[in-house]
Each structure stands twice: as C-alpha cells, then as structure tokens.
C-alpha positions in Angstrom: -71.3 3.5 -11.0 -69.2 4.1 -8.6 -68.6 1.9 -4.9 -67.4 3.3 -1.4 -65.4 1.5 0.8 -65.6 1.5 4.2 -62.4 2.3 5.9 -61.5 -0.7 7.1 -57.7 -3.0 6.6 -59.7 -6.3 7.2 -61.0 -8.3 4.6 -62.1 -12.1 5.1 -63.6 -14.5 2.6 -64.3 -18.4 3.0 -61.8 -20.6 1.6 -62.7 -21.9 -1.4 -61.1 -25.9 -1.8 -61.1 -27.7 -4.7 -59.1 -30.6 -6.5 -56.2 -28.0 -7.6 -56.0 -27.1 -4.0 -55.3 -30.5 -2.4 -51.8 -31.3 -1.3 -49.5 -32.9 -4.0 -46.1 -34.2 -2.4 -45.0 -33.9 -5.7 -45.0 -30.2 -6.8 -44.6 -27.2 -4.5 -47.1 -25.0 -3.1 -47.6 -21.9 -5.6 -48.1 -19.7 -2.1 -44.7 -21.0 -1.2 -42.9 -20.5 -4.5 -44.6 -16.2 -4.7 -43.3 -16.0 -0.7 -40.1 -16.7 -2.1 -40.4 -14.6 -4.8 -41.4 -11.5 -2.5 -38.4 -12.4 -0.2 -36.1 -12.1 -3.3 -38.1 -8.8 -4.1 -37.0 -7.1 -0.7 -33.6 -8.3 -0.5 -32.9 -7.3 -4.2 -35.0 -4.1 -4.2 -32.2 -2.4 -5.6 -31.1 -4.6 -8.8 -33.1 -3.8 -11.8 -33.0 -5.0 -15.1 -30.8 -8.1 -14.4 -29.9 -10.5 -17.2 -28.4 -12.6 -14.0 -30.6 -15.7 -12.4 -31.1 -14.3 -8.9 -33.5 -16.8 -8.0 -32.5 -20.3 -8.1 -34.6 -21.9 -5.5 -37.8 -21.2 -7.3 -39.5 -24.4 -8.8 -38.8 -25.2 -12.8 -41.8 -25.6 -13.8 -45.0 -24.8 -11.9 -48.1 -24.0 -14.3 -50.6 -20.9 -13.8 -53.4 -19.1 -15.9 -51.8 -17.4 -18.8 -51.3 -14.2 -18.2 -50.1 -11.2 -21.1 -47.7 -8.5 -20.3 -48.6 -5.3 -22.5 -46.8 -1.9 -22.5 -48.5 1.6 -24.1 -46.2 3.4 -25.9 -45.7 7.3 -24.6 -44.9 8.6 -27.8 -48.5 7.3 -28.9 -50.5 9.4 -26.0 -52.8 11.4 -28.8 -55.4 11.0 -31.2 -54.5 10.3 -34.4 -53.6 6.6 -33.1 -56.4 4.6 -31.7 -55.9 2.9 -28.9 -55.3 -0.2 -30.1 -52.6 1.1 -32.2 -50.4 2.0 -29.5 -50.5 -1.2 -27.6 -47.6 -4.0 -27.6 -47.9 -7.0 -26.3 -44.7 -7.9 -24.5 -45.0 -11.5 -23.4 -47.5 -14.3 -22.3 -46.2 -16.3 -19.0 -48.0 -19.7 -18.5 -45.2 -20.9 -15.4 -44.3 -19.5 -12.3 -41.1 -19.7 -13.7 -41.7 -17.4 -16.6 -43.6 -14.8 -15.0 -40.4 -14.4 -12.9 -38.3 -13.8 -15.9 -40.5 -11.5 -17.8 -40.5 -9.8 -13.9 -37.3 -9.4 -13.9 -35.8 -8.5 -17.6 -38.7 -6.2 -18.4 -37.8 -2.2 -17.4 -39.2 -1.8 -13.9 -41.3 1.3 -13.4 -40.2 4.2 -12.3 -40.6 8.2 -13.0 -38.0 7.8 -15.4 -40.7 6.6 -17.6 -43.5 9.1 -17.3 -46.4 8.3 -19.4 -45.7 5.0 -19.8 -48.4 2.4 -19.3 -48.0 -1.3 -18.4 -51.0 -3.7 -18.4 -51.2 -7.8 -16.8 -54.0 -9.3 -18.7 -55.9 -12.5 -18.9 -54.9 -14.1 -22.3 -58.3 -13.7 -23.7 -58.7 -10.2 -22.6 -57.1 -7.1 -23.9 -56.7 -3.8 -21.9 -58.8 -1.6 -24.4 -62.6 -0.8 -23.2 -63.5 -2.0 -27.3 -62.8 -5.4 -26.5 -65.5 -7.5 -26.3 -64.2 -8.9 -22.9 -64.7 -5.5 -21.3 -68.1 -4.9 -22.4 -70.1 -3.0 -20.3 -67.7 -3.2 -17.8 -65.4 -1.5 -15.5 -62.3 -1.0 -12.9 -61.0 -0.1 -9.8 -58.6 2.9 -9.9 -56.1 3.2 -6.8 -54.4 6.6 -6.9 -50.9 5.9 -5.2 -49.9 9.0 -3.0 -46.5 9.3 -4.7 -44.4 7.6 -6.9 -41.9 6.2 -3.8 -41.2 1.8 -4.8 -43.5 1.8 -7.6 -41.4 -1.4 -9.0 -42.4 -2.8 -6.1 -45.9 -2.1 -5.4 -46.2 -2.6 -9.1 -44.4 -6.5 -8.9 -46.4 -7.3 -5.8 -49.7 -6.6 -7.3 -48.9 -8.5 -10.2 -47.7 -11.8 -8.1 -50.6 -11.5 -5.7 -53.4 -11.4 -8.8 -51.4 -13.8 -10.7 -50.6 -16.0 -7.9 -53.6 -17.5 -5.5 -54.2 -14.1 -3.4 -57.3 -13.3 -5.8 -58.2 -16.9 -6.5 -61.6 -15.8 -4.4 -62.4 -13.5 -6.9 -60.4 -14.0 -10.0 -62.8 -15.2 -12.4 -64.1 -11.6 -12.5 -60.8 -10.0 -12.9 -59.9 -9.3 -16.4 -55.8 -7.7 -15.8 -54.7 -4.6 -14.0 -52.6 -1.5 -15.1 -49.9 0.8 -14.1 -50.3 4.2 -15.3 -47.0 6.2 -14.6 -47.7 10.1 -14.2 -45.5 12.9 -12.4 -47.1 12.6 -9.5 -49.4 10.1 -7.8 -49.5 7.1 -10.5 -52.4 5.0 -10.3 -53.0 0.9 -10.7 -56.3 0.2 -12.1 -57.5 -3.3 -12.1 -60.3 -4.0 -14.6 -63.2 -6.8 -14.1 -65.8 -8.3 -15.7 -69.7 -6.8 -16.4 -70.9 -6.4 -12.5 -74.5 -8.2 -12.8 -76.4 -9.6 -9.3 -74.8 -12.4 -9.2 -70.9 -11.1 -9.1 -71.4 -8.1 -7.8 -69.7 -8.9 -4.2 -67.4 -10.0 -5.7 -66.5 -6.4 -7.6 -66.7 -4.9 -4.7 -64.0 -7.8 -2.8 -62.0 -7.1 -5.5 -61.3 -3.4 -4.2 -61.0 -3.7 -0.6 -58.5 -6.8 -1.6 -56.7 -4.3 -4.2 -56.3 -1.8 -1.2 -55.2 -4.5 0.7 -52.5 -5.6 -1.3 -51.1 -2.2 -2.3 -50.7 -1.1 1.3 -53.3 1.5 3.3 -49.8 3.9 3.8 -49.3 3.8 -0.6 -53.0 4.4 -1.6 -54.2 8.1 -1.3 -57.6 6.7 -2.9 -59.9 4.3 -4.5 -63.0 4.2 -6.5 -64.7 2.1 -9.0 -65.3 3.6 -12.8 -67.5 2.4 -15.3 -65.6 2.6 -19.0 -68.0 4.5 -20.3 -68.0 7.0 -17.4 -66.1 9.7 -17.1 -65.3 11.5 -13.9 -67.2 15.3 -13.0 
C-alpha cells in the first residue's frame, strides 16, 4: 500500500479541545515549554553531549505520554541475531523535563555513527514489525536529501510527535525512527493498522511528517506496508 502526496506545504486540521486542553493558571503550556526547548535547540546547535543544565527556564515537572528511547546496535546489522536481539532500550521519559535530559545526554546523530538506528516509541509499542502493536501495519519513510543537521531534524521530530504538534493524529502513531546511512538517512514514523475509519488520519500523518522535517530536508516520502518490500 503505498499513498501519494500532493505537493503541497499546507496542511490544516480542526482543533480538537478537550478537558486537558483548557487553560490551567497553574501549570504552563506544554506548546510554550517545546518553543523553549526549540529556541535552546538553535542557539546551542553546536553543544552536544552536555552533562551541563543548559535549560533552566523549562518547567520541573510537566507530565506527557510515556515515551521509550531505543537504539539498534551496528555491530548487530546481520542475520544470525533477530531483530529483537539487537535492540536496547535506552530510557522511558514520562515529563517534559525528562525527555529533555535523555535529549540532551544521549549521543546526537550524526555520520559519525553510520548504521546506527535510534527509535521514539509509545511505551506499549516496540519498533519491531513482530510486535503485536504493529500488526498488519505500516510507516511513513522520509528519505532526507543529505545528512546536513541531522541532530536537529532528528530532536525536532521527536519534540513535535512527543509534544502536542501530532495530538490530531497521535493515537495512530506508534514511534518513529532514525536510520543513519552514508548518504541520505531516512526517519520513518510507524502507525497503527490503516482500517476505514483512521485511514485520514495515516495519510495526515505524512503530509504533517513532511511538514515538520522541512520541504528543503526531504528528497521523498512514501508509505510502506511491513510486510512489503519495495520493487
């Protein structure tokens, strides 16, 4: 199965409200609290692996959907170890605050680490197409058109679906991946089983992934079923 999208950078979907919407005078806006984390992205673009706080204005304690951080070993890339096998789980971030800090002490991504593999999942997902979660299902593929800020394409997608950018369409997003290669590296973002009823939402899912990794970083997108393989 496989969906075209039109060539288009605009994308609009109703606003969804509900009671963890409303204003509360006495927490901060998650939207707020990721624009400050982007800022502190640009400005600090440089600094990598930093055991220093460089973000002291972001809120304590602000609770999200827990989210795993997995990483696919290189040195695991054949065979004789299944999948499974060659996955670690890194850490699982249930705070705004926590997801920063996993952000920022994990090894960014660069082509210093060719082969490697780093996955954003739900908690009760797992990036492997065995798992029951990914049944039947699929994911968007977004070949970048080099390997120019992959940190930061990389961090931004993983605030954006983390954060509220995706809260349209979340529930049928199961994690994303980085898959680092020589040349054009490619984000994947997996979803749920596409039946009649979600299935605008799979395809929202990749003109909002386009979106968010920039028109000028993605040399092309398409949708791949797991148990498909390209011709």
């Amino acid at each position: 199965m496989e969906y075209k999208l039109k060539n288009t950078d605009q994308f609009e979907y109703s606003e969804i409200i509900t009671e963890s919407n409303k204003t509360n005078k006495t927490k901060p806006n998650i939207s707020d609290e990721y624009q400050k984390l982007m800022k502190n992205i640009e400005i600090n673009e440089n600094i990598n692996n930093s055991t220093v706080t460089l973000y002291p204005d972001v809120a304590m304690v602000y609770p999200i959907s827990s989210w795993s951080f997995w990483y696919r070993n290189p040195s695991k890339l054949n065979l004789r170890y299944p999948w499974e096998e060659s996955l670690t789980k890194i850490e699982t971030v249930r705070d705004v605050t926590h997801l920063w800090k996993v952000l920022n002490h994990i090894i960014q991504p660069s082509v210093k680490s060719l082969n490697t593999c780093l996955f954003v999942f739900d908690e009760k997902s797992v990036p492997a197409w065995e798992h029951k979660s990914n049944e039947n299902a699929g994911r968007w593929i977004i070949i970048l058109k080099d390997n120019h800020n992959l940190h930061n394409i990389w961090n931004n997608m993983v605030l954006q679906v983390v954060g509220d950018k995706f809260a349209a369409v979340i529930t049928d997003i199961n994690g994303i991946g980085l898959h680092i290669k020589p040349v054009c590296s490619k984000i994947t973002v997996w979803t749920t089983k596409t039946t009649l009823s979600n299935y605008k939402n799979i395809q929202n899912i990749g003109v909002m992934s386009r979106q968010t990794i920039g028109p000028k970083n993605a040399k092309r997108i398409y949708y791949l079923m797991h148990n498909q393989s390209i011709i």
